[in-house]
N, C-alpha and C positions, 0 to 999 in steps of 0.2 A: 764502584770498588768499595768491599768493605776496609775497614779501617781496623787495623791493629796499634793501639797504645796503650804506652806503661805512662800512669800517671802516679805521680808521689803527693797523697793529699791527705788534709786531715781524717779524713774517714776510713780511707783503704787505700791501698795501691793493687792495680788492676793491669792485668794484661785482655786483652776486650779483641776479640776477633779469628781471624783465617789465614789462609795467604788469599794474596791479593787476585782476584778475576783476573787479572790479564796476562796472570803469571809470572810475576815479578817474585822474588821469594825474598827478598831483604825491604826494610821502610826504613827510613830517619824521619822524626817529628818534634815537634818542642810546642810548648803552649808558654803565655805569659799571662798572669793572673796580676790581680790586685785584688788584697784582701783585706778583712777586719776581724779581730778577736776580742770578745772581751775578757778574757781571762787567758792570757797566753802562758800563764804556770798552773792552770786548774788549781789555783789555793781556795780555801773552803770563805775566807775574807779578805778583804782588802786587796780585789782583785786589781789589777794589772791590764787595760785594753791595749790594743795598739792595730795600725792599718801596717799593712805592706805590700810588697810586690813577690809572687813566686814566679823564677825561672826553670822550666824543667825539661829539657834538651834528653831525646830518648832513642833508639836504635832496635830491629826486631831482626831475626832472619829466623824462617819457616820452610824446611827443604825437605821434602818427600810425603807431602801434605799425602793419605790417603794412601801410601803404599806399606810395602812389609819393612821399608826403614821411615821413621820421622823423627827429625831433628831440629829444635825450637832453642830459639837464643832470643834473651831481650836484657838490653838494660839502660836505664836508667837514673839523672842525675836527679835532682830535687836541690835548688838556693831560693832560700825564705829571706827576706831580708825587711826587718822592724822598724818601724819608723818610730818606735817610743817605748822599747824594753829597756830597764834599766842593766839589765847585763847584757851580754857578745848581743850584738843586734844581727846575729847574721844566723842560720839553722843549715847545715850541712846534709844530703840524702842520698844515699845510694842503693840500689835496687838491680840485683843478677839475675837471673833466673834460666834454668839450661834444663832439656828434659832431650829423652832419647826414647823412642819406643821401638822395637827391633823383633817380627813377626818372625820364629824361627819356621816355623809349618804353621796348618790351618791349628794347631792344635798347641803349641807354645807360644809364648811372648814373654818379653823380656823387658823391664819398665825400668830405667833411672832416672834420677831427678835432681835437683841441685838448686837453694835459695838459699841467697846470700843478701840481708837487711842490715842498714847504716842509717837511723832514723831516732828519732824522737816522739813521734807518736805513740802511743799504746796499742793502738790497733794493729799497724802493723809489727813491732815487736812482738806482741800476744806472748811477754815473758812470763808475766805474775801481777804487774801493776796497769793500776787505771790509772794513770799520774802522765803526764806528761815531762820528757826530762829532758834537759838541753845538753849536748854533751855526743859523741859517738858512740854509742848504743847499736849494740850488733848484735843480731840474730843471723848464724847459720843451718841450716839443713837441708839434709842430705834423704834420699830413699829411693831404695833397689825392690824388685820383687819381679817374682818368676812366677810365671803360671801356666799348668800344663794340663790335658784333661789325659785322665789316664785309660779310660774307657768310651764308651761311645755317650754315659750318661754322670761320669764322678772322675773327678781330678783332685788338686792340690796346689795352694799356694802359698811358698814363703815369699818371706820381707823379712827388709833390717833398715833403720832406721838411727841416723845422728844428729841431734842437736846440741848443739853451742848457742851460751849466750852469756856475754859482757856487759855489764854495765859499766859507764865513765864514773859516776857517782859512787864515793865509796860508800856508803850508806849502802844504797842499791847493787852496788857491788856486793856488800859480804852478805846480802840476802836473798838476792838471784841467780848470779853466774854459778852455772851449773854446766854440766855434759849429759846427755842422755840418750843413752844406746836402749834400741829395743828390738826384738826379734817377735816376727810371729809365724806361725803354720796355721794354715787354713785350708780343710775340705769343702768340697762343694761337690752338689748334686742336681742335676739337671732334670725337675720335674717336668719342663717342654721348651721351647724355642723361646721364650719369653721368661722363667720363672728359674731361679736359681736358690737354692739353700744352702747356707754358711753353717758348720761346727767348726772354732776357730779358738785360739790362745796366743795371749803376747807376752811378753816376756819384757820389762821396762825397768832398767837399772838407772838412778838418778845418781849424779856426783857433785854435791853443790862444791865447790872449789875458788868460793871468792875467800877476801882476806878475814880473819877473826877482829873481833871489836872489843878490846881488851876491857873499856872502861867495866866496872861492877854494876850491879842492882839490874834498871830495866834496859841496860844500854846492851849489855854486854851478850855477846853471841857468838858462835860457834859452829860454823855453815858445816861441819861433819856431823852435829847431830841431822842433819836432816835427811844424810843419805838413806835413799830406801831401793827396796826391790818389790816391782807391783807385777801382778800375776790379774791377766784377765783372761775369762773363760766366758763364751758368748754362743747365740745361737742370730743368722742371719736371714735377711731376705730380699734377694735382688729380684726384681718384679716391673717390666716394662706393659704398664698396663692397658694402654693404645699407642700411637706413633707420635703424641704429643705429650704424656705423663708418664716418667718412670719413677721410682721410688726405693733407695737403698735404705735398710734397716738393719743393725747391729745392737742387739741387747743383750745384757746376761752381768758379770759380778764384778769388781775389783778388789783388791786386798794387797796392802799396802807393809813391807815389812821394812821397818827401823829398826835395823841393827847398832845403829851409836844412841840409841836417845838417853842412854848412861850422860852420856856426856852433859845435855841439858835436861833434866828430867824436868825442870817444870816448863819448859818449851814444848818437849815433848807426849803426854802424858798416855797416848796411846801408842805401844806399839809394834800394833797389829791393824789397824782401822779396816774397815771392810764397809762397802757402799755399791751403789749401783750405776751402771754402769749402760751409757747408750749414745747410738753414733747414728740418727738417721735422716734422713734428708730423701727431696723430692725434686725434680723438674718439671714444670710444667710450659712447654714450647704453643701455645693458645692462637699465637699468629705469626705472621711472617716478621723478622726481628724482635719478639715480644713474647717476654716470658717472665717467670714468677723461679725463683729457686729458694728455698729455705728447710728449714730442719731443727732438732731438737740433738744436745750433746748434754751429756752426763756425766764427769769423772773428777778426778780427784787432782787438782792442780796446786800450784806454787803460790805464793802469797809474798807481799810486800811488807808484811807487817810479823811480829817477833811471834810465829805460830810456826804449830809444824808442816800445817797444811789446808787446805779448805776444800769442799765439798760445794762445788760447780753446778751448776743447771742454767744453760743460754737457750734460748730460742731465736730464732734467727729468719730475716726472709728480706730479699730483694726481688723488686718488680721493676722490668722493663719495658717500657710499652714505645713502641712508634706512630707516631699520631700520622697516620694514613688518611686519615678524612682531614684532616684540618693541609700537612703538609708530610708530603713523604720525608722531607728532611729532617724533620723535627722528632726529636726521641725525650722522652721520661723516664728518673728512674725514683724507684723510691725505695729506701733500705732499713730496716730497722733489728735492734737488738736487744732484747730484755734476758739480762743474767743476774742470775739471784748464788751467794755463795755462804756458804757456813764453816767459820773457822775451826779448827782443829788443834787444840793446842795451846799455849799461849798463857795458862792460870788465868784468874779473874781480870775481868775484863776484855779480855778476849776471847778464851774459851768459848765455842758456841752463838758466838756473835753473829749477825746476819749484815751483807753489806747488797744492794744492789746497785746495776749499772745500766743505765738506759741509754741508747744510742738510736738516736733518728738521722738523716736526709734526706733532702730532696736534692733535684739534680734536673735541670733542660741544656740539650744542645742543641746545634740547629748548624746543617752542615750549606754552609755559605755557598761553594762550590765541590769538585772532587778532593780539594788538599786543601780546603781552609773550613775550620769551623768554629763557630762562637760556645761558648756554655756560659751557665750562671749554677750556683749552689751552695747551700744550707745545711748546716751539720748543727746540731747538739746535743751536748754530752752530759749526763746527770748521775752522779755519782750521790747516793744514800747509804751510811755508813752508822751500826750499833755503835760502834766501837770509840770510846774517848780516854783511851789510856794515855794516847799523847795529844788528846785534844782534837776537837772535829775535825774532820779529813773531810766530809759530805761537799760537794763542789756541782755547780752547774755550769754551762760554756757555749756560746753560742759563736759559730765559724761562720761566715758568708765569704765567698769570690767570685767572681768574676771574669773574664777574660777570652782571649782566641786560642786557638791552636793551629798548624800548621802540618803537614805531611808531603813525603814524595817519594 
């Protein structure tokens, strides 16, 4: 039986699997970890270690796997609990996740989607900051899109898109929490059975909406100047290039309009910004359980720090391998992420700063029986930062755990 779990962990949260071989279409599982941090607030000194135990109690249901309806539901708790933080020694997590995919003919589909994050992590909030923050920290989003082929070789697809994000931290509050509606239309064309071309445009309105920060000089902020409207205009290519490598690619421009930067003109100092712009990624399926997925992103994101915005380049890749000659039970993953970003805004000191963020793991499990299995795993996090207007933020982090999990 493959195994479907939502894990809440320091590196990512993951929904991993199918329905079940024997036709079962719902799971419950939970794992108990014991872990160690040495830096569990990511501060740049005078870190903070501490061991603990994670509990995380999780739920799946997978109903019309492979037909013209499918219906995916998972969620998940996450309790970290510190055995030597000096503040709440406890970390709260929660993780929704709901998609519906709806085959109206050989020739329409219909796609919704729904993720709802309650975490602390950076990784998975993916708001703006590499910081770690203790606190209820919510990321929601939402995504619809229709896709129809209009002829026997060119179709059309729209999409709309809502993001919500909260922070507990007023600090991070009045620099984050935002809403972000986006719209896109997308043509495609059908060079053959395998090969698709994208002319496509999105439409991406931001509403930062936390609280203003009254104090003067560098304190002081104003989350309406950063509202913007970004306009991207892109050429694609969906490309399956044998029955174990496909390859999606999205490149072309972005341009960023700030309409309030009145309001802080030296936060904001361009505004118009225009940059480039790219979304593309690969699979590669090499063997039975055992695959490589990674890709290259481009655009213009949100920032933590008193700018108006910063200019993103991540590269990205996870491998999965199951060690079939040693033991079928036994699975490896290895994942890493190297993002380099350049600030936008900000006057001296910030202006044009460069910050980068390295993230590695490793990761083994070993599945005991059909509903019980052990993992062990290694995360660290390294944060390099130009930037000392308010003093070094540059931070490195080393995560290990431990533990079993459980299913049925």
């Amino acid at each position: 039986m493959k195994k479907r779990v939502i894990t809440l962990s320091a590196a990512a949260l993951a929904v991993v699997g199918t329905q079940a071989a024997d036709g079962k279409i719902w799971e419950v599982s939970a794992t108990l970890k014991g872990f160690y941090d040495d830096n569990v607030t990511t501060a740049p000194s005078n870190e903070i270690e501490s061991g603990g135990i994670e509990f995380s109690p999780a739920m799946s249901l997978n109903f019309g796997n492979g037909t013209d309806l499918d219906i995916s539901a998972g969620y998940a708790y996450g309790l970290r609990w510190y055995d030597d933080r000096p503040t709440d020694d406890q970390d709260h997590g929660h993780e929704l996740g709901l998609s519906l995919n709806k085959a109206f003919t050989d020739t329409s589909r219909l796609s919704l989607s729904e993720s709802y994050v309650v975490a602390q992590e950076p990784a998975l909030l993916d708001g703006g900051t590499p910081l770690r923050l203790e606190g209820d920290n919510t990321r929601n989003t939402f995504q619809a899109g229709y896709k129809r082929i209009l002829s026997g070789k060119t179709g059309v697809e729209v999409g709309y898109g809502n993001s919500l994000f909260d922070y507990d931290d007023s600090t991070f509050s009045s620099l984050l929490d935002r809403q972000v509606n986006s719209f896109n239309v997308d043509g495609f064309y059908y060079l053959d059975e395998q090969t698709e071309l994208v002319l496509g445009y999105k439409f991406a309105a931001s509403d930062f909406d936390g609280p203003e920060v009254s104090q003067q000089g560098l304190l002081f902020f104003d989350p309406d100047a950063r509202d913007n409207d970004s306009h991207f205009a892109y050429l694609g290519l969906n490309r399956n290039l044998n029955a174990q490598l496909a390859v999606e690619a999205m490149v072309g421009i972005q341009t960023a309009d700030f309409d309030n930067a009145d309001r802080m003109p030296d936060v904001v100092t361009d505004d118009d910004p225009s940059s480039p712009y790219a979304d593309v990624r690969f699979t590669w399926s090499y063997a039975e359980d055992s695959s490589v997925v990674g890709g290259l992103m481009m655009l213009r994101t949100a920032t933590d720090l008193r700018a108006a915005d910063q200019e993103t380049t991540a590269i990205y890749a996870q491998l999965r391998h199951r060690f079939t000659d040693l033991s079928p039970d036994l699975y490896g993953t290895i994942t890493g992420r190297y993002q380099t970003s350049e600030l936008n805004g900000g006057g001296d000191g910030i202006d044009g700063k460069d910050e980068e963020l390295n993230l590695f793991g490793l990761g083994l499990s070993y599945n005991i029986s059909e509903s019980l299995w052990a993992e062990l795993s290694y995360n660290y996090d390294e944060l390099q930062s130009d930037v000392r207007v308010y003093g070094d933020r540059s931070f490195d982090r080393n995560y290990v755990s431990f533990g079993i999990g459980a299913r049925y």
